[in-house]
N, C-alpha and C positions, 0 to 999 in steps of 0.2 A: 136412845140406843143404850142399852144396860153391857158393861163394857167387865166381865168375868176376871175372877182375880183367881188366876192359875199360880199355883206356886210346884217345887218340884216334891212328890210325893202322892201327890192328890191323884184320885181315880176318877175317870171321866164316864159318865156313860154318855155314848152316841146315840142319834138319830136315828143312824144306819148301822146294821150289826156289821161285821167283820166274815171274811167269805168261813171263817170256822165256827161262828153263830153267837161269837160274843160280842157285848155290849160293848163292854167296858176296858178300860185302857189306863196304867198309869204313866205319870208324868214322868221321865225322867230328865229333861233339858228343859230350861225357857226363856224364848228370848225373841225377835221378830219372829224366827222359827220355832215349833213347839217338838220336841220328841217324845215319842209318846209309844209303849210296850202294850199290844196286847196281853190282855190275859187268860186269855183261853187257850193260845198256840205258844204265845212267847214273841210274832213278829214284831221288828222295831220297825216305825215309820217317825218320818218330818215331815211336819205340815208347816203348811206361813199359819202366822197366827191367825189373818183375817178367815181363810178357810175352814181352822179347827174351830174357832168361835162361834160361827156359825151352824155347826155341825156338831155343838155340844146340848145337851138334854139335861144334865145333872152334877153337879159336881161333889163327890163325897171329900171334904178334909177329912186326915189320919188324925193329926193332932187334939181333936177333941174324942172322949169315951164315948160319948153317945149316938157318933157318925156321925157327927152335922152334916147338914145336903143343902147345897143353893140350886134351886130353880133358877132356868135361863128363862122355858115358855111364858109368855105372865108377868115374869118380876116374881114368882112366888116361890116361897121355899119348900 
C-alpha cells in the first residue's frame, strides 16, 4: 500500500470531480483529518484521511518550479 505524503499547500486532483466540475482541491489542514478547498467554487470540505487517500489521483507540490506530481494509480509519477 503506497501511503501519500500530503503536506499543507499541495493541490490534489481527485478521482471524482466536484458537483462544479473541478478536479482539483488544495490542502489547507492535515492531520487524521484532511481539509481540503475546492478550486473551482471555493467549497471547504474534511475528509478522514483514509477516505481522501483513496480518492486522490495526483498530487501537484507548490514548492518545486517545475510542478512535480506524484502518481498514486501504479506507484508512477
Amino acid at each position: 500500500m503506497i501511503i501519500p505524503k500530503i503536506a499543507v499547500g499541495d493541490t490534489l486532483s481527485l478521482k471524482k470531480k466536484h458537483p462544479c466540475g473541478s478536479f482539483d482541491f488544495e490542502v489547507l489542514r492535515v492531520g487524521s483529518d484532511i481539509r481540503i478547498v475546492c478550486r473551482g467554487c471555493g467549497r471547504d470540505l474534511t475528509l478522514p484521511r483514509e477516505k481522501l487517500e483513496k480518492a486522490i489521483r495526483r498530487i501537484r507540490h507548490p514548492e518545486s518550479a517545475e510542478g512535480a506530481e506524484s502518481g498514486i494509480e501504479g506507484g508512477t509519477p
